[in-house]
TIMIMI-30957 format. One line per 2 residues: their letters; for each residue x, y, z of N, C-alpha, C. Coordinates in nm, 3 decimals. Example, Ala and Ser with C-alpha at 12.3 -4.5 7.8 and 13.67 -1.06 7.14 Angstrom:
as	1.319,-0.569,0.780,1.230,-0.450,0.780,1.320,-0.330,0.780  1.285,-0.225,0.708,1.367,-0.106,0.714,1.290,0.003,0.787
This chain:
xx	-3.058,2.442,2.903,-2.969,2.474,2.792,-2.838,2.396,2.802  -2.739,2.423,2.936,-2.661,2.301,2.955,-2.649,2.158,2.888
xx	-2.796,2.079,2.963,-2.834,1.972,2.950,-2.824,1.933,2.782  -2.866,1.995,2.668,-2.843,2.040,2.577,-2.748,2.019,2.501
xx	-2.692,2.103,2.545,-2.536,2.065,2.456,-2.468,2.035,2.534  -2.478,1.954,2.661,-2.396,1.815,2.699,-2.457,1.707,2.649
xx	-2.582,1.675,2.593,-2.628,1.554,2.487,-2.561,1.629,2.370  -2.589,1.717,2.358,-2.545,1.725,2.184,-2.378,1.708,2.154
xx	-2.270,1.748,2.235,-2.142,1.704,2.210,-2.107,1.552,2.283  -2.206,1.473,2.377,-2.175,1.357,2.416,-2.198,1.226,2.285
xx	-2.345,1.304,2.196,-2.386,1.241,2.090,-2.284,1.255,1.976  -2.235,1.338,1.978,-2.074,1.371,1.870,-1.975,1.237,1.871
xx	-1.974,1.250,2.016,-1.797,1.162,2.076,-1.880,1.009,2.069  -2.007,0.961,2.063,-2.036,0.875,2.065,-2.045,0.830,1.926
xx	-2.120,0.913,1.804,-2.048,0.882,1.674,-1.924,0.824,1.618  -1.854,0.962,1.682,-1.703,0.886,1.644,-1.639,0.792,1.690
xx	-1.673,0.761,1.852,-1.594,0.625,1.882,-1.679,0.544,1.767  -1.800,0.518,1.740,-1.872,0.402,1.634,-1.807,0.446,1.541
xx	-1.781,0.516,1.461,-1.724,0.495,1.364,-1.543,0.477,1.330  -1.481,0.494,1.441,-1.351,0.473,1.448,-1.339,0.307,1.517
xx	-1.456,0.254,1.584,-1.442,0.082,1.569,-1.490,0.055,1.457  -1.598,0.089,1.396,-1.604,0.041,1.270,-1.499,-0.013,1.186
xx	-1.413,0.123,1.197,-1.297,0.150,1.087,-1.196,0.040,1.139  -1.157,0.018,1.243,-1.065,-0.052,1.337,-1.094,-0.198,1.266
xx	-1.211,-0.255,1.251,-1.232,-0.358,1.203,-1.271,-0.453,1.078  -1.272,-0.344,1.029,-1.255,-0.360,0.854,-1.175,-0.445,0.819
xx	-1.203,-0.529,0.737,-1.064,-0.613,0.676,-0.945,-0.500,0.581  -0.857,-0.565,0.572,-0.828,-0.438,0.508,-0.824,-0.419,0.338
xx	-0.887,-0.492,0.300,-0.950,-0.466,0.146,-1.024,-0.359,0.124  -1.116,-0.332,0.279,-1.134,-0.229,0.263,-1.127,-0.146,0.353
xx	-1.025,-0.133,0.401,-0.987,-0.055,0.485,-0.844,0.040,0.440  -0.805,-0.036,0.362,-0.681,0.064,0.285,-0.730,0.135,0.200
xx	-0.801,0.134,0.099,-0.883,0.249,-0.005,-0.902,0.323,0.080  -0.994,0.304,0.174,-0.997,0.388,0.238,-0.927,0.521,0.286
xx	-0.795,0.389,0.353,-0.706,0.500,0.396,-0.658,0.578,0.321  -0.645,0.538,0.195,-0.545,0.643,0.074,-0.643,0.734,0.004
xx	-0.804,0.706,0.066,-0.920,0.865,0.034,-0.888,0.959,0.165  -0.887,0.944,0.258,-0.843,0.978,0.360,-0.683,1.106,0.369
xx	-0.575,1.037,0.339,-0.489,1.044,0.314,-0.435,1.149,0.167  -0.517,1.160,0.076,-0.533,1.217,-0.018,-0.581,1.335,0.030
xx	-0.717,1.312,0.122,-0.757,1.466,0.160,-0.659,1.566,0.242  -0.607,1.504,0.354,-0.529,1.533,0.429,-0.362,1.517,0.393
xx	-0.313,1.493,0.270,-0.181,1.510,0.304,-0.161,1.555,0.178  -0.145,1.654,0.133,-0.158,1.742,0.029,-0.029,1.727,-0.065
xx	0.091,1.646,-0.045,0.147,1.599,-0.173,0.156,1.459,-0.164  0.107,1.349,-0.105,0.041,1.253,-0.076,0.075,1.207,-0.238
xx	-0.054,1.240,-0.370,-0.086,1.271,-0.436,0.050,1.291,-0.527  0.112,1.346,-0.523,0.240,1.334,-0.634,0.349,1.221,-0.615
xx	0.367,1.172,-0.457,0.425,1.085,-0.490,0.371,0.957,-0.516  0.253,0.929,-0.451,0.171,0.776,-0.527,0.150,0.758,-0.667
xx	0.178,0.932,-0.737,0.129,0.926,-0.910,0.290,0.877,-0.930  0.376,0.921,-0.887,0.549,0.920,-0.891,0.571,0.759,-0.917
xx	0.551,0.681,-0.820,0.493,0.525,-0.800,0.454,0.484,-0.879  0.311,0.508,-0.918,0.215,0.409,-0.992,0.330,0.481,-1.169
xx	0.354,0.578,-1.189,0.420,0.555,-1.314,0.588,0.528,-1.305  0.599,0.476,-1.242,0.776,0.373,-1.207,0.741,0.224,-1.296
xx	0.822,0.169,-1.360,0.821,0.079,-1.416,0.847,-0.066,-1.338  0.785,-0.152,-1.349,0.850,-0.262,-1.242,1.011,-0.331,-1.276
xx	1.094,-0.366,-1.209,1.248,-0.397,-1.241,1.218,-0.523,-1.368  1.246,-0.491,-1.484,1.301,-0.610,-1.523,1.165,-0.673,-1.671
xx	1.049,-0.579,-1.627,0.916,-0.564,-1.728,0.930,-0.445,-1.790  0.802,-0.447,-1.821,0.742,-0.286,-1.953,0.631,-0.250,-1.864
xx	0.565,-0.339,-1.805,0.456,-0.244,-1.695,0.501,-0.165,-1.625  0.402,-0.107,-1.575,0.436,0.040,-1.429,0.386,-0.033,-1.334
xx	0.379,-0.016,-1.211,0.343,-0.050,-1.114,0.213,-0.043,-1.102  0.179,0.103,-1.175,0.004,0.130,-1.107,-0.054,0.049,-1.183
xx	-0.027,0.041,-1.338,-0.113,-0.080,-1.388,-0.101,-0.239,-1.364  -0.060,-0.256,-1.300,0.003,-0.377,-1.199,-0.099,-0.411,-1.148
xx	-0.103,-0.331,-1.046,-0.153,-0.307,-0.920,-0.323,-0.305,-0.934  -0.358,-0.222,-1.026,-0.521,-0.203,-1.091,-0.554,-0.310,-1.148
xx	-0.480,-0.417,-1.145,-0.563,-0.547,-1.181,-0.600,-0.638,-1.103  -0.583,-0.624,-0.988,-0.621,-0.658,-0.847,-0.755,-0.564,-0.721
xx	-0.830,-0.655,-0.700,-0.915,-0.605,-0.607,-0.817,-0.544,-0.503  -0.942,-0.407,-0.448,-0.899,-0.359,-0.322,-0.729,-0.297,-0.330
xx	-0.702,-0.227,-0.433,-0.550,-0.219,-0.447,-0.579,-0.050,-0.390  -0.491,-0.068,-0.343,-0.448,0.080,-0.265,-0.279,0.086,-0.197
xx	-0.297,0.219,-0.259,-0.183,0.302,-0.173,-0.145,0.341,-0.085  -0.038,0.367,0.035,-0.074,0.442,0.164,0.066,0.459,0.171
xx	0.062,0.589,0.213,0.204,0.643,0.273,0.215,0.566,0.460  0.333,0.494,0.474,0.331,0.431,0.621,0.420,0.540,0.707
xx	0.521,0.530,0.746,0.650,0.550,0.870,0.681,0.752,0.798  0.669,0.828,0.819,0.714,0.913,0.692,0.816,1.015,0.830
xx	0.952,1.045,0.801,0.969,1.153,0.855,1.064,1.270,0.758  0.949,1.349,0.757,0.920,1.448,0.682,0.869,1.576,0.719
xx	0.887,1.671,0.649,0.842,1.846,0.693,0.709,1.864,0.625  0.665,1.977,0.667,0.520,2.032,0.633,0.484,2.016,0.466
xx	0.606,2.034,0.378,0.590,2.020,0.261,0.602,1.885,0.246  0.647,1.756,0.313,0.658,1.610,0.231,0.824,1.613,0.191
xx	0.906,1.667,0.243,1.040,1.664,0.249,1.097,1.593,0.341  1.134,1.511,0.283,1.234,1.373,0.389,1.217,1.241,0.324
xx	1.232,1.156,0.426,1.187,0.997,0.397,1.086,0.922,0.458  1.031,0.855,0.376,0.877,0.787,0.424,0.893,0.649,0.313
xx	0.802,0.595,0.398,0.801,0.445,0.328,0.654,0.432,0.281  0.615,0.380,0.148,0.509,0.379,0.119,0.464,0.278,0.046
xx	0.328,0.172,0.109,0.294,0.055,0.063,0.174,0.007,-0.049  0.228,-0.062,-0.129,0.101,-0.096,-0.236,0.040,-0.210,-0.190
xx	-0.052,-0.201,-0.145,-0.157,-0.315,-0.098,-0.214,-0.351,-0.211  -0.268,-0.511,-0.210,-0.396,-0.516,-0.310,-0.418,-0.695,-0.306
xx	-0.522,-0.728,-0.260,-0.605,-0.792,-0.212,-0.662,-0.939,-0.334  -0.623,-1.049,-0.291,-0.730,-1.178,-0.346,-0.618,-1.214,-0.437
xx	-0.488,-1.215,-0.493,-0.454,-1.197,-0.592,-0.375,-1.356,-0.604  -0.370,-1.384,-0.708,-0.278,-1.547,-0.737,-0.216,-1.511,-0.763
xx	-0.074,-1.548,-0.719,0.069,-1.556,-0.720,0.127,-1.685,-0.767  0.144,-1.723,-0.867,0.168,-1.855,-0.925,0.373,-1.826,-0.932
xx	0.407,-1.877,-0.896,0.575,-1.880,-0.912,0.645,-2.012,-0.917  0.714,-2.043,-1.000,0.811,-2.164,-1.004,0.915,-2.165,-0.883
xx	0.867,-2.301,-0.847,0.972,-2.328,-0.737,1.101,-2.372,-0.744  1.200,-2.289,-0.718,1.337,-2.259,-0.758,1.422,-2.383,-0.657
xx	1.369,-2.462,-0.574,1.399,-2.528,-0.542,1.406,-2.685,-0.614  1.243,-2.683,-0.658,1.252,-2.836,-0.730,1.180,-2.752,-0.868
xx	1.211,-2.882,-0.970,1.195,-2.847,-1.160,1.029,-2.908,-1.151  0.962,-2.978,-1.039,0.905,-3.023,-1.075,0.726,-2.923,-1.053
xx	0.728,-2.850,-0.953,0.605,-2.789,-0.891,0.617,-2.624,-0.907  0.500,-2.603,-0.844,0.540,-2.422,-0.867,0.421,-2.370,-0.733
xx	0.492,-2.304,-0.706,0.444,-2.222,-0.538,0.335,-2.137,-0.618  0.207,-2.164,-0.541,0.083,-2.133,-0.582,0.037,-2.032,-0.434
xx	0.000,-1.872,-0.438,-0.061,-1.803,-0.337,-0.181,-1.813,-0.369  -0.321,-1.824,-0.340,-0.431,-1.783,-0.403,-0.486,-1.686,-0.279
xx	-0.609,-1.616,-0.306,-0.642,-1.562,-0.211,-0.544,-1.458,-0.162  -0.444,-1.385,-0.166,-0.353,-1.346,-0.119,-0.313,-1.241,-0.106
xx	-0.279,-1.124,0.025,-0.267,-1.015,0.032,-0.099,-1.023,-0.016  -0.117,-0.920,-0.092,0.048,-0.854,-0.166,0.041,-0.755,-0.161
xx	0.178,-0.685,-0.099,0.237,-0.599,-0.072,0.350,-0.559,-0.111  0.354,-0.407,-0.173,0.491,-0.348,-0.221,0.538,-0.268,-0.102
xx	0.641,-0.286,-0.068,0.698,-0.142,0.054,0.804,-0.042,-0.028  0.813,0.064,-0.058,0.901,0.138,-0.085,0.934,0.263,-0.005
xx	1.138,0.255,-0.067,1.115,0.360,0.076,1.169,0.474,-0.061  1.080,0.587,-0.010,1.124,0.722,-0.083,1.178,0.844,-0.002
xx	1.244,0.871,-0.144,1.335,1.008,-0.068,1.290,1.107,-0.141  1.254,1.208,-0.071,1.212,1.335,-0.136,1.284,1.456,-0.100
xx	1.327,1.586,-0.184,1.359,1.682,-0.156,1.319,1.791,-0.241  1.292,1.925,-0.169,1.238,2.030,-0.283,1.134,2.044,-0.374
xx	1.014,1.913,-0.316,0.934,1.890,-0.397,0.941,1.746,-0.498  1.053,1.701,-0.477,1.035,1.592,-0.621,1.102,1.475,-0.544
xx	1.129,1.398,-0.607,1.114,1.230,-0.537,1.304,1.192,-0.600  1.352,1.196,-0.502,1.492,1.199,-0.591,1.549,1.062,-0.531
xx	1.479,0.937,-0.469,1.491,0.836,-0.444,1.403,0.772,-0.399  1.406,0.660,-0.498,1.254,0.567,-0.468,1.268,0.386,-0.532
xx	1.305,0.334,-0.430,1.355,0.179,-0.418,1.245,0.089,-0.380  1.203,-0.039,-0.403,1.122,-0.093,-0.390,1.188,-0.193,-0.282
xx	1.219,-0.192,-0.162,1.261,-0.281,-0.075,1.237,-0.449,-0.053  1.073,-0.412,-0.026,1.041,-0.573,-0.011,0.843,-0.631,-0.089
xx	0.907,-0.733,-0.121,0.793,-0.777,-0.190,0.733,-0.925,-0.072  0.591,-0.864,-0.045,0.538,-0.918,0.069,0.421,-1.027,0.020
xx	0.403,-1.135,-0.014,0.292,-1.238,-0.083,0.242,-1.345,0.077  0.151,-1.322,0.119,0.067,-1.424,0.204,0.233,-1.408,0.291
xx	0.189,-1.277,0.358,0.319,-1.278,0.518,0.486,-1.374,0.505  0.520,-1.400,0.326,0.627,-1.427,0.317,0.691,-1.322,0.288
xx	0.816,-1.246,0.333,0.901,-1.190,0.255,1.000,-1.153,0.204  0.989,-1.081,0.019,1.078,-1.136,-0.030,1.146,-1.010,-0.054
xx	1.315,-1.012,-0.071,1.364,-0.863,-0.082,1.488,-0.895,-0.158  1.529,-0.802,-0.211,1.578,-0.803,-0.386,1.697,-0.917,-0.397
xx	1.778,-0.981,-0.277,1.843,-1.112,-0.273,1.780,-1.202,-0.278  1.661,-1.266,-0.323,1.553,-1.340,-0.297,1.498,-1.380,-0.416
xx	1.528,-1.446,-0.525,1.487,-1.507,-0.666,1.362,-1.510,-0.679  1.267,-1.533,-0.548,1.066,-1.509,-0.558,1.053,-1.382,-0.550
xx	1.157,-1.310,-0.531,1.142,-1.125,-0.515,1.074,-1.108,-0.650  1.133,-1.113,-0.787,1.110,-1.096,-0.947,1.057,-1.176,-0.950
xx	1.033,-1.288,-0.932,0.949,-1.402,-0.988,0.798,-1.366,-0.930  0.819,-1.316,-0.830,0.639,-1.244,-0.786,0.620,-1.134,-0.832
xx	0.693,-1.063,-0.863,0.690,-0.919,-1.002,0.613,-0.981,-1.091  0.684,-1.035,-1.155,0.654,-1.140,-1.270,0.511,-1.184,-1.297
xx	0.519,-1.295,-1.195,0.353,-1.352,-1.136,0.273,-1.221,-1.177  0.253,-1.130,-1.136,0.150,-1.032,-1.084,0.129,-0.949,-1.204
xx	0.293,-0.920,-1.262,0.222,-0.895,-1.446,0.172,-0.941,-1.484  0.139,-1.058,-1.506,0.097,-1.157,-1.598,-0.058,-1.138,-1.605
């Protein structure tokens, strides 16, 4: 009987290490959806502030972010750094991933070319402030295109807004 259910909980822990390398090695196209199904189950206002997000308008357009963002493969949400109480009270930083995307931007340097990303992971970081339930600060810090980045002193900051409406 022992013998038993020391295979049967050794066969458990052996699942999950396979499936937590699995997960470990995912690209993360798909590995962030993921995380924000995940994350949805388990963080129970999760969920109001990514809806809070996706209907924020981008600086300077008429789009929102979430429809932005939904025109790109592999786009996902994820709450990152958060320090916060049981309810989601405090500050946390939270990133819009989304995967393959062309970033076409005029190069502010010369009149003649224009900075082309193809293929390209982009990233929104925002940091939010929450209290009492509702989101009473929420800034878009840095705009991240192929591991360059750009933050609101930065003329490719809007100009990759821009790009990504389009």
């Amino acid at each position: 009987m022992k013998n038993k259910v020391f295979r049967t909980i050794f066969g458990i822990i052996i699942v999950i290490g396979l499936l937590l390398g699995i997960y470990c090695i995912l690209p993360g196209q798909y590995k962030m959806p993921l995380k924000e199904t995940i994350q949805s189950v388990t963080i129970s206002w999760s969920e109001d502030v990514i809806k809070t997000l996706k209907n924020a308008q981008v600086p300077n357009n008429s789009t929102t972010f979430g429809s932005m963002m939904a025109r790109y493969s592999g786009s996902a949400w994820t709450i990152g750094e958060k320090l916060v109480d049981d309810l989601g009270n405090g500050t946390m930083t939270v990133y819009a991933d989304c995967y393959k995307c062309t970033v076409k931007v005029e190069n502010q340097m010369t009149d003649d070319n224009s900075i082309t990303h193809t293929n390209a992971h982009v990233r929104l970081t925002f940091d939010v402030t929450r209290e009492n339930g509702q989101i009473t600060k929420a800034t878009l810090r840095l705009v991240t295109v192929d591991q360059v980045e750009y933050d609101k002193d930065n003329p490719y900051y809007q100009l990759s807004l821009d790009a990504m409406c389009k």
